[in-house]
N, C-alpha and C positions, 0 to 999 in steps of 0.2 A: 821174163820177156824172152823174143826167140832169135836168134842166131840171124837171121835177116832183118831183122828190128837193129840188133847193133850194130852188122855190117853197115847199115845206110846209116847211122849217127856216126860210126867212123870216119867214113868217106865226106859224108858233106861238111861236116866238121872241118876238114881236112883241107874242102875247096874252099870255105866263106871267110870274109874278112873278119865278119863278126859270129864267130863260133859259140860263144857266150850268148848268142840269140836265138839258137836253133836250139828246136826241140822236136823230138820223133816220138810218137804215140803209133798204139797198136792197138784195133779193133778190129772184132771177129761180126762178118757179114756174110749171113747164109755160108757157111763151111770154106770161107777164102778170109785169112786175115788183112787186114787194110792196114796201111800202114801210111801215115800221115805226117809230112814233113815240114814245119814251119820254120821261115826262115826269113830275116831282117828283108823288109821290100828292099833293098839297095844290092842283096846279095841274087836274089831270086833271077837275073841274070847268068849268072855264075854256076848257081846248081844246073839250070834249062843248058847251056851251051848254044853255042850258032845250031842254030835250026834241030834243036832238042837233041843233039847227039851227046852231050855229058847228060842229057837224063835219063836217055837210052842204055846208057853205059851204064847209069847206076840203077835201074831195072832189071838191067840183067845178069847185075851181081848180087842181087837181092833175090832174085826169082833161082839162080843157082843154087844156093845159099840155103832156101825156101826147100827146092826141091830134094835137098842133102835133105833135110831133114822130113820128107815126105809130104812136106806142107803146101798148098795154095794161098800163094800172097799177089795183093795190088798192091801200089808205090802212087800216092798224091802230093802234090809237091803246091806249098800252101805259104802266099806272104803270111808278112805278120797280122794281119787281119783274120785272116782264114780264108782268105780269097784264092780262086785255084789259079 
């Protein structure tokens, strides 16, 4: 897996109550990989922030991260259902 994949399982880890419910997958879409972040409906709060600025934040440690390593990456931020 790649270096922006675990940055974002660190960090949100790190925000959720239930850390133990998150999980981050990584899928390659047209030459940009996706990165999909599922997380306890109750937490799904907590990753977004007041008016999406902690997911902003974690975009753009991810997309840093990404581009240290040359890479094109998106960041979906997904209850536990899979719902966006």
């Amino acid at each position: 897996m790649s270096h922006a994949r675990d940055v974002a399982e660190v960090v949100i880890k790190a925000l959720v109550d239930e850390p133990d419910q998150v999980r981050v997958t990584e899928i390659e879409q047209r030459g940009t990989a996706v990165i999909e972040v599922f997380v306890a409906d109750g937490d799904m709060g907590r990753v977004i922030g007041r008016q999406g600025r902690t997911a902003t934040a974690i975009r753009t440690l991810v997309m840093a991260t990404a581009d240290r390593d040359a890479q094109r990456v998106s960041v979906e931020f997904r209850d536990g259902h899979g719902r966006r």
